[in-house]
N, C-alpha and C positions, 0 to 999 in steps of 0.2 A: 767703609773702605772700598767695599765694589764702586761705589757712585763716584770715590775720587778717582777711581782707577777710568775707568769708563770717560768719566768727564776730562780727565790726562789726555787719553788716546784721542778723544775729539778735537781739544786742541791744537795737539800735537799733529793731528792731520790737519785741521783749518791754518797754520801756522806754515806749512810746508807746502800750503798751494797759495797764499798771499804774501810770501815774503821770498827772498831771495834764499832760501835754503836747499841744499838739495833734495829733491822731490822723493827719490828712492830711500833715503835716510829719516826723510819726518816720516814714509807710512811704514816703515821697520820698524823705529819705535813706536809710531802710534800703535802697529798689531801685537807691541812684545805688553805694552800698555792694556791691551783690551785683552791678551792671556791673559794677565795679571786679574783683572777685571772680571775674567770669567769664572776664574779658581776664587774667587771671593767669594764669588755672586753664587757658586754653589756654598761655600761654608756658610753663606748668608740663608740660605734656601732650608737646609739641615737645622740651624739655628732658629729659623723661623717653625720652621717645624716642631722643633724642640720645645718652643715657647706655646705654642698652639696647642701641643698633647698635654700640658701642665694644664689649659684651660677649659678639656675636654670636661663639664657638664651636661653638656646634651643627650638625655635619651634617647636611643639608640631601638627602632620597629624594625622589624623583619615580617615578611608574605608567607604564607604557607608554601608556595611554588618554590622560592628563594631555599627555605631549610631543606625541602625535597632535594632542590638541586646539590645543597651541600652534604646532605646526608648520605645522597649516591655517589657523589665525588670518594666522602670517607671511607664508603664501603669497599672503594677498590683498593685503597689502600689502609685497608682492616682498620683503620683507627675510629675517633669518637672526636666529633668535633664540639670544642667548648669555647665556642664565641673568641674575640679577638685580645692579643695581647700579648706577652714575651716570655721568654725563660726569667725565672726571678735568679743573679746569681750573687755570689760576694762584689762583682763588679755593682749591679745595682744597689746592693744590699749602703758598699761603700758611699757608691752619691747619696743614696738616703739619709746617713748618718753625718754626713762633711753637711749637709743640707740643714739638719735637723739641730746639728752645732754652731752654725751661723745667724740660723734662727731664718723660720720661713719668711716670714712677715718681710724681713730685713731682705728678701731676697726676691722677693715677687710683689711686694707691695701687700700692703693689708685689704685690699677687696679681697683677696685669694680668702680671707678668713670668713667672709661673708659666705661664702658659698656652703653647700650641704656636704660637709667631710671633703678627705683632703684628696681633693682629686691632681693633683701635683705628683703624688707616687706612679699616675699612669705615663707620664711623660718622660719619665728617667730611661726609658730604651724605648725604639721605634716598635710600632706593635702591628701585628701578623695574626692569620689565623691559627689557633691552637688547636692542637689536635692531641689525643693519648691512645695510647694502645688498645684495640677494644681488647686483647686478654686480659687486659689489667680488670675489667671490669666485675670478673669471677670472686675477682679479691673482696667486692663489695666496696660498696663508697658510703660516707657521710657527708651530707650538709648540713651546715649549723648556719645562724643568724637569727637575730634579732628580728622580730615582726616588721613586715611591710619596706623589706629591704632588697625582696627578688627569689628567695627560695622556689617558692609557686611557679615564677616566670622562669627558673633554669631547670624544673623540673619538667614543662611543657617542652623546651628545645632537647633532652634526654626522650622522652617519651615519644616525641614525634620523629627522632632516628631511628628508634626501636622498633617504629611502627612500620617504617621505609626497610628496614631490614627484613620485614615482613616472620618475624620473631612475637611468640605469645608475650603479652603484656598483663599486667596486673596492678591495679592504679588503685589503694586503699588511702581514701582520704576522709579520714574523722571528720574534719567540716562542711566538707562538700562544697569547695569551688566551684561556683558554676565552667570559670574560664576555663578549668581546666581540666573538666568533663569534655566541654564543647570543642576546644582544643583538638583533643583526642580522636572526636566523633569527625571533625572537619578534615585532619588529615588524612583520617577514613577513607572520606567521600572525594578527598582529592587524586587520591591512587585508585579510583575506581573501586574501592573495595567499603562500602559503607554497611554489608551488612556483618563486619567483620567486630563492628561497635557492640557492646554489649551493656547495658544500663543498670544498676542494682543502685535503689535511695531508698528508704522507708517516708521518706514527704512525700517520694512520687509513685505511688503504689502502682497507678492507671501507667507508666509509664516501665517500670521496673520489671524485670525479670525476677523469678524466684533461684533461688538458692537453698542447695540443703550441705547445710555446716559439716553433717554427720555420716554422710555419702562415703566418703573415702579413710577406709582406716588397714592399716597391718592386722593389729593384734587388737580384739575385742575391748579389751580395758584403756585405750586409747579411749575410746566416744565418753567414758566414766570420769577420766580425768582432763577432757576438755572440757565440760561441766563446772567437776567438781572445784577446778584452777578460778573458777569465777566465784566461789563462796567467798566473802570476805573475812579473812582471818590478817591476825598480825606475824603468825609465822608458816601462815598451809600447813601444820601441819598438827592441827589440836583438834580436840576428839570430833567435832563438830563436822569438819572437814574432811576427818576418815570414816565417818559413820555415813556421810553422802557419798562418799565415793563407792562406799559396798554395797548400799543400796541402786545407788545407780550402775553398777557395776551388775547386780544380781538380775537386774530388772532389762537387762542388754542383750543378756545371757539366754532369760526367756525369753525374747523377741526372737532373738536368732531363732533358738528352740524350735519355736512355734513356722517359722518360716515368714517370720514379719520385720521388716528393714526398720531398724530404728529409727525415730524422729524427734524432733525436742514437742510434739504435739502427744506422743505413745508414752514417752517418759514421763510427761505428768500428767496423765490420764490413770498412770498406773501407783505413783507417787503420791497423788493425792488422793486419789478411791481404794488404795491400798491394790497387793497385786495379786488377790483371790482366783479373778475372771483369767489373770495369766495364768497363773499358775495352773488351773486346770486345764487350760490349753495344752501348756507344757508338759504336763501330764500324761494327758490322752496322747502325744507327738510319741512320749517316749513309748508308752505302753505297747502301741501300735506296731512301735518299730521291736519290740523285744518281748512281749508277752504273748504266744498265742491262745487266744481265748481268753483275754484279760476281761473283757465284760461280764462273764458268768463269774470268771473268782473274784469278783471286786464285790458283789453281791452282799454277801455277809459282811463286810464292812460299811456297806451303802445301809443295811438295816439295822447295824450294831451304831450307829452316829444319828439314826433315825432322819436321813435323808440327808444331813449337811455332808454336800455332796467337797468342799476343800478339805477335811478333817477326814472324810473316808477316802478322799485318794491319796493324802498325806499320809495318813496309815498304811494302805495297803501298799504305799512304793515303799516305807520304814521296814515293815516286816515282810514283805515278799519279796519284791522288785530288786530294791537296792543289795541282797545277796546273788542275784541273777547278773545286773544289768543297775550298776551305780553308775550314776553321772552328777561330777562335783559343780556343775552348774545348777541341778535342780538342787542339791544340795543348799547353797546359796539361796535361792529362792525363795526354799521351802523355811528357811532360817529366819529371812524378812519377812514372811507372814506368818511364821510364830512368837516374833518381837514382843512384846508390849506395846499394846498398842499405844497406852498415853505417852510411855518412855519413846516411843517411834515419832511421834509427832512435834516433840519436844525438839528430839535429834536433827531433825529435819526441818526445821523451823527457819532455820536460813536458806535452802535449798531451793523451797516454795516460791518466793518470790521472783527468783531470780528465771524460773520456768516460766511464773505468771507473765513476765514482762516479754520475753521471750517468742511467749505462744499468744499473744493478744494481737488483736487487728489492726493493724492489717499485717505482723510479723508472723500468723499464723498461716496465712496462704504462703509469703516470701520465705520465710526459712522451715518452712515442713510442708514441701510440695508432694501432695497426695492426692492427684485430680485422676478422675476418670479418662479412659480413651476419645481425645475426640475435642479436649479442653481447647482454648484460644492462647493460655499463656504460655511465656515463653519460659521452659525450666532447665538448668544449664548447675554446674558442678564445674571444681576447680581442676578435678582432672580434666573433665571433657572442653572447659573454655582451654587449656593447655594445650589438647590432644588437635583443636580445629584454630591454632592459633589466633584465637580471640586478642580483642583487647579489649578485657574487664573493668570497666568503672566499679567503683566500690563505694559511694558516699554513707556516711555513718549518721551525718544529720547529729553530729554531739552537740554543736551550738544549743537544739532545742532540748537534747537529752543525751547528757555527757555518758548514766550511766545504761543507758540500755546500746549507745552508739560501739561504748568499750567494750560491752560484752560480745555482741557482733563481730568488732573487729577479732577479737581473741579469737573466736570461733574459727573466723574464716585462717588464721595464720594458722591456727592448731590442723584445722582441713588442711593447709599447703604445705604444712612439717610434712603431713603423711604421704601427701604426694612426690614431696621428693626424695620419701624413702621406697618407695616405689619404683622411681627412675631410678635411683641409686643401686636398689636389689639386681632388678631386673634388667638393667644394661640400658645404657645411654649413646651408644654409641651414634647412634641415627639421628638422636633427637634434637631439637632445635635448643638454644638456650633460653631460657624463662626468665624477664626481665618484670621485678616486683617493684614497686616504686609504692615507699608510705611517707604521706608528708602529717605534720604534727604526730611525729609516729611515737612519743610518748603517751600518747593517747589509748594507742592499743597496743603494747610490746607486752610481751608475755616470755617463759620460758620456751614455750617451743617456737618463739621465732629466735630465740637466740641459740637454739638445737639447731633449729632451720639456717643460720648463717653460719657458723659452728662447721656447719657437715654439708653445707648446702652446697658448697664449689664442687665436689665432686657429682652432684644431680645435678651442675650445670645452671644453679642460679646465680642471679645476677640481682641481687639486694642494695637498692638506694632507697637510704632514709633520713629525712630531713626533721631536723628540733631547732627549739633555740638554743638551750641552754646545755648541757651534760647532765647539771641535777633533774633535771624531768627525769632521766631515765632512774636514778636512785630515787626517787621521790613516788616512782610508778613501779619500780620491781622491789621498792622497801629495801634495798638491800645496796650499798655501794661498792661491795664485789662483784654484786652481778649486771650494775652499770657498766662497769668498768669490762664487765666481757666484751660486751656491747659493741664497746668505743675498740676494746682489740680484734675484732674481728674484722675491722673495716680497714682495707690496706689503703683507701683513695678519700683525703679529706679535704673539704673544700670549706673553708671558711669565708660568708660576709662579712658584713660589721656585727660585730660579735662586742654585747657590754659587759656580758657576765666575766670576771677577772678569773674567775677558775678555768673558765673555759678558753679564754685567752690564754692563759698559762700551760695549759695540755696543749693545746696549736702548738704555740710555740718551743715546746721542754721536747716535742717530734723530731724537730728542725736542728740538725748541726750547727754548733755556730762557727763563724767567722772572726777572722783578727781584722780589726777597723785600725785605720791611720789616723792618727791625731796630732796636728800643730799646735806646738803652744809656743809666744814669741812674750820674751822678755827686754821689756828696756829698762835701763837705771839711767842717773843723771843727780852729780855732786857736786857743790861748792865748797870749795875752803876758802871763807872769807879772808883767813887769817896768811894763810901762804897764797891768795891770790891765786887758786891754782882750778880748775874745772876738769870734771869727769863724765863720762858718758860709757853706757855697754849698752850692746844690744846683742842678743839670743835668742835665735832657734832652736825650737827642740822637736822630734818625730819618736813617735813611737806608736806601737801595735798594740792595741787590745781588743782582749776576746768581746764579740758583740754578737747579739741575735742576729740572726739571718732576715727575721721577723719581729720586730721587738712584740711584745704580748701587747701593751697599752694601746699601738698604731689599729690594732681588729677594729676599735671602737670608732674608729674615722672614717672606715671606708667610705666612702660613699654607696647609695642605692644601684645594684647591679653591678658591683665591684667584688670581685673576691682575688682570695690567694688561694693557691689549690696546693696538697701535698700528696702525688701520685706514686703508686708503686713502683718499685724500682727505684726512688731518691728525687724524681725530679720534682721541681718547683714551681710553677708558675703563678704568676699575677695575669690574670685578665678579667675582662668586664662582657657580660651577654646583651641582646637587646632582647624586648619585649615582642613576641609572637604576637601579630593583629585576629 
């Protein structure tokens, strides 16, 4: 229609200078013509556009300098940018369904079905940068999607804000993406700040930092039952499982005691050799501090035991000490090394392994750093990467070793419960916010990250965790109550192409619905042969019904680097991110 308009006005002007017309009157209409022509030529323009965003497959790369740039733009005006694309509302929701009832094929031609999911949703409104409130962020977010569909790659464009905000990060990934280590490290080096990078992998020992799991706690039976949360039980809580916990529990107590920081290297040194050599430490600590002259009146017990020297101080704290100067820590102790011994080794027979794997090399130097003055490596704690705004890589290496990868990670969320109960206690007002990023985080979820998300908005974290599925979490915490915490704790959901149908259905069952318009058009058409008579009707009919905002099935189409997002506060958006080079 612009080209006939257009092609009019040309006329209409060539006509009014080779013919006898008036000349004032052909280029009036020629220019009422070429208006005409140009209001077209924009609906033409919009239209072509329209048609162009329906066939938007092209992968979409972004520079490191590029996200910087956007990342400082968002900072000024407090938000979090999430790559490009529209408010999703009943208006789109509507073309999608008028769209989806005429049948796509039938409306874009059948290549569109060739293509990799239905990228025809992106074109139903003009798309813009997205942006969400970083408060909202407190709320914690989920991403879900199906494998090798972009999780990794939007969790780099989050990670690399975070980093521009110059806010502690914490990047726990069971498989160990390389990209999205190096990612991390390169943004680094691009804000002048590379040694702000921090390395933790058990494949790259010569590379890696050490870590100790067990550094930061409240309350001493915290280090017992990070532990003992790693025994494999079907319900935690059978006898097995509490008899590790007191053991380990007892054996904490005398470290403390003694004046020796726990380590998962001291815990079974003392669990497996039994904890005689403690306990007389513990001992002599306490003696020291409440007996005076405890070595002359120990005497007659040291020769009544005929030198065993654990049974003559067990004695003499039993009948002297403990009327003086009781302390229910040795108590405990002194309990564990009058056990049975067979029955003790018995009890413990799950516990063992899980140290052995633990404290073997090269996880004994990494998670129970215990060097002399003066060492070359580098050793770092989840408060202290916290406390110097680090940004912590955390690879788990589960590909090669699911189950020693998961106990690691447990460890370290159990260390970052404590630490943000320590911001929490102790006031937060100064501090920065702590931004944790776990991908395949069924991997390693535990109860205290769901304490940690739970309680954790008020210490100021900021918990993103990426699955595929919802049953990973009930299939990893045994329990689909305490999935289901999980998925309530997270106010910001961003879903890929998602196949799993349950998981589609929780997307969706989030999402208010809408009332969709429906045409439906009736003809008739009758003969009577007999009275020669002909009939004909035809009928409209409209009407509203209730429809997904989202239908649940449409997850499964997205295509690669496509999501729908569900952000605190009610809003909605569709948009798509590019790939970080």
């Amino acid at each position: 229609m612009a080209c006939i308009w257009f092609g009019t006005a040309g006329m209409t002007y060539l006509v009014a200078y080779t013919t006898p017309v008036p000349i004032g009157l052909g280029t009036a209409l020629a220019g009422f013509c070429a208006v005409i022509g140009l209001y077209r030529g924009i609906q033409a323009g919009k239209r072509y556009r329209d048609i162009h965003r329906i066939h938007l497959s092209e992968k979409q790369f972004i520079t490191i300098p590029k996200v910087i740039k956007l990342a400082q733009q968002a900072i000024r005006k407090r938000s979090l940018w999430l790559g490009s694309g529209f408010q999703w509302s009943d208006i789109e929701a509507g073309r999608m369904h008028a769209l989806i009832g005429r049948g796509i094929a039938n409306q874009f031609g059948k290549e569109i079905l060739h293509k990799e999911g239905a990228y025809w949703l992106h074109g139903l409104a003009p798309e813009k940068p997205l942006h969400a409130d970083i408060e909202n962020l407190v709320g914690h977010t989920l991403i879900v999607g199906t494998t090798r569909v972009g999780k990794t790659r939007l969790l780099d464009l989050l990670i690399a804000q975070a980093i521009v905000r110059q806010e502690p990060v914490i990047i726990i990934d069971p498989k160990g993406d390389h990209g999205l280590a190096d990612n991390a490290r390169r943004v680094c080096e691009a804000i002048g700040q590379p040694d702000r990078f921090v390395f933790f992998h058990p494949a790259h020992p010569e590379r890696s930092v050490s870590i100790d799991p067990l550094r930061n706690w409240n309350r001493k039976t915290e280090l017992a039952s990070r532990i003992a949360a790693l025994i494999p039980s079907e319900t935690g809580a059978d006898p097995f499982t509490a008899f590790g916990w007191k053991v380990l529990n007892d054996i904490v107590n005398g470290l403390i005691a003694t004046g020796t920081r726990p380590n998962l290297v001291q815990l079974r040194k003392y669990i497996e050799g039994g904890p005689d050599e403690l306990l007389l430490q513990a001992l002599r600590q306490h003696f020291k501090r409440h007996i005076p002259d405890w070595e002359s009146k120990i005497n007659r017990f040291v020769k009544q035991y005929r030198g065993n020297q654990p049974l003559a101080y067990t004695s003499f704290y039993k009948e002297v000490v403990s009327h003086e100067a009781q302390s229910i820590d040795l108590d405990g102790l002194i309990s564990t090394f009058e056990h049975n011994r067979e029955h003790f080794q018995k009890m413990i027979a799950s516990l063992i392994p899980i140290l052995s794997m633990l404290t073997s090399d090269p996880l004994k130097e990494l998670l129970s750093p215990d060097f002399q003055p003066g060492h070359a490596r580098n050793v770092t704690d989840a408060a202290r990467a916290i406390n110097a705004d680090r940004v912590l890589y955390i690879g788990l290496d589960s590909l090669a070793d699911g189950t020693v990868g998961s106990a690691i990670g447990s460890l370290l969320l159990a260390d970052l419960t404590a630490v943000a109960g320590d911001r929490y206690n102790y006031g937060i007002e100064s501090m920065k916010p702590v931004n944790l990023f776990i991908d395949e985080a069924a991997e390693v979820i535990n109860q205290p990250t769901i304490q940690l998300m739970n309680k954790g908005g008020g210490a100021r974290f900021r918990v993103t965790i990426a699955t595929q599925t919802f049953a990973d979490f009930a299939s990893r915490l045994g329990d689909e109550n305490k999935a289901r915490q999980v998925l309530a704790n997270t106010n910001n959901k961003i879903a890929l192409r998602v196949l799993d149908s349950e998981t589609q259905q929780y997307i969706a069952d989030g999402i208010p619905k809408i009332k969709a318009r429906t045409m439906s058009v009736m003809y008739d058409h009758g003969i009577n042969a007999e009275m020669n008579d002909n009939n004909a009707g035809y009928r409209e009919q409209s009407r509203e019904e209730e429809a997904d905002l989202i239908p649940p099935a449409l997850l499964s189409e997205l295509p690669p680097l496509h999501y729908f997002a569900r952000l605190s506060g009610g809003r909605t958006i569709k948009g798509r991110i590019p790939i970080l080079r």
